[in-house]
C-alpha positions in Angstrom: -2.2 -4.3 -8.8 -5.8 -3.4 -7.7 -7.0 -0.7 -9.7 -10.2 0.1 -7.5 -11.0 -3.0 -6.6 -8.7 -2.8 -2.9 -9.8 -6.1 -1.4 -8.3 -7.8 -4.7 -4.8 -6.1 -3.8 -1.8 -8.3 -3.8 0.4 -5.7 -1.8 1.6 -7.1 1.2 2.8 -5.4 4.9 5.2 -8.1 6.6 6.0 -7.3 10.3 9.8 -6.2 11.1 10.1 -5.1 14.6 8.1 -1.9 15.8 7.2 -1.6 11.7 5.9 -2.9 8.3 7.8 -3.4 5.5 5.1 -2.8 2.8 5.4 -4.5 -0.7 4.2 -4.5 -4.0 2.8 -1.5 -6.8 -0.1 0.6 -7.4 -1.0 1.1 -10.5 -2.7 4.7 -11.2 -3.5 7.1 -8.7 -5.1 10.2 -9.2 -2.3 13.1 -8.6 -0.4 10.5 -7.0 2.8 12.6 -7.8 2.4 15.8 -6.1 0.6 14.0 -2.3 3.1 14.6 0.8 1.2 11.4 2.3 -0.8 8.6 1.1 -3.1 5.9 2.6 -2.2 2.4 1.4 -4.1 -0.8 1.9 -2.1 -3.9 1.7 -2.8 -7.5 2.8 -1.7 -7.9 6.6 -3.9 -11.8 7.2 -4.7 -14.8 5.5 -8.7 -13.5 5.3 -10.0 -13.7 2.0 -11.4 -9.8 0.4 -11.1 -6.9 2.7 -10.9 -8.7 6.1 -7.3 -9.5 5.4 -6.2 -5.5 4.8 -5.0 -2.9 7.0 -4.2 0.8 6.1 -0.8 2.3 6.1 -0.1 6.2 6.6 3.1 6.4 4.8 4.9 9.3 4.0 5.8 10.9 0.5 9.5 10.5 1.3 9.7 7.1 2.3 12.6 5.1 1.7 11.7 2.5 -1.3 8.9 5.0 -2.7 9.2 5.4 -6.0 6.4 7.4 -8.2 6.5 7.1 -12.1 4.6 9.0 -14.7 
């Protein structure tokens, strides 16, 4: 949970074949409910702050989504 502050995220993006397996929450997000896509930032290296993120395009329907109000 990050709130603003990305490079303090402790979502994760593990490697499983030809994809990610991204894990871990979000805690608000402005009209996070009604996107069709969203960019998420999770930690991909062992580099400390934001040289250890990547971004991840990932659909609103994804499997293991789940938005709550």
């Amino acid at each position: 949970r990050s709130g603003s502050d990305v490079a303090n995220t402790e979502m994760t993006a593990t490697r499983d074949g030809d994809s990610y397996v991204l894990s871990g929450e979000k805690t608000w997000i402005s009209n996070g409910g009604i996107a069709d896509l969203y960019v998420v930032f999770a930690r991909t290296g062992e580099a400390p702050g934001a040289k250890g993120l990547s971004a991840f395009l990932v659909p609103g329907d994804a499997r293991g989504l789940g938005i709550a109000e």
